[in-house]
C-alpha positions, -999 to 999 in steps of 0.1 A, spaced: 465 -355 391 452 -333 420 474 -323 448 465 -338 479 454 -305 503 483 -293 523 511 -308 500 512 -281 472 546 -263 464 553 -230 476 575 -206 468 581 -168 479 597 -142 463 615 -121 489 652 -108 488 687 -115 468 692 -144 493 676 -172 483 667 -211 496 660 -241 484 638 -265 507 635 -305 496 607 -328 513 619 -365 516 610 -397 499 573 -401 501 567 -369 518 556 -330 506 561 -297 509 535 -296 540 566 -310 561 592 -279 558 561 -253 550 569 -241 590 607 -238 576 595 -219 548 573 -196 566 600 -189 587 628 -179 565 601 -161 539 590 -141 570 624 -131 574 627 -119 538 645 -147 522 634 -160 489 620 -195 494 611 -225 469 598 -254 481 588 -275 453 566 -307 450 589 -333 437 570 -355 411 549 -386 420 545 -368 460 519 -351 472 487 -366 448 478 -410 452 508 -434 458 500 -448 427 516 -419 410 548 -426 429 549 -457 412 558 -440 379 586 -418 390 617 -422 401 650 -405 413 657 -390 382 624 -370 380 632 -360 417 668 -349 410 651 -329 376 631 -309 393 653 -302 422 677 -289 396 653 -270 374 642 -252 412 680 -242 418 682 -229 387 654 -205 391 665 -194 423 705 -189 405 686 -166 381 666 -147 409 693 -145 440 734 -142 451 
C-alpha cells in the first residue's frame, strides 16, 4: 500500500550514538521528523521507522495490531545495536 506523503520512515546514518524514535497509535514518522532532524543534524544516528498499518488508509490499520508494532520496533533496535554503542 502507498505511504501517505509526509509519513514515510526515515533513518540517518551518522555516528556510534544512535536513536531510536517511535510515532504513537495512529500517527507517523511526520510527527518526530523535527526530533529527527535535529539529533541527525547533530550527528547522531537516527531511525524513525513507519510502524505497520500507519502512515497509508485506516483500513490497513485494521489488520495490524500490537504485535506487528512491537516487531518492528524490535527489528529497528536491533539494527541500530549492530550499527552504534
Amino acid at each position: 500500500m502507498p505511504v501517505l506523503p509526509g509519513a514515510e520512515p526515515f533513518r540517518h546514518e551518522g555516528g556510534e550514538v544512535g536513536v531510536l524514535l517511535c510515532h504513537g497509535f495512529t500517527g507517523s514518522p511526520q510527527s518526530l521528523r523535527p526530533w529527527a532532524d535535529f539529533l541527525a543534524e547533530r550527528g547522531l544516528t537516527v531511525s524513525l521507522p513507519l510502524l505497520p498499518g500507519h502512515g497509508t488508509r485506516w483500513e490497513d490499520m485494521a489488520v495490524t495490531g500490537w504485535q506487528d508494532w512491537y516487531a518492528e520496533v524490535d527489528r529497528e533496535l536491533r539494527v541500530l545495536r549492530e550499527r552504534c554503542d
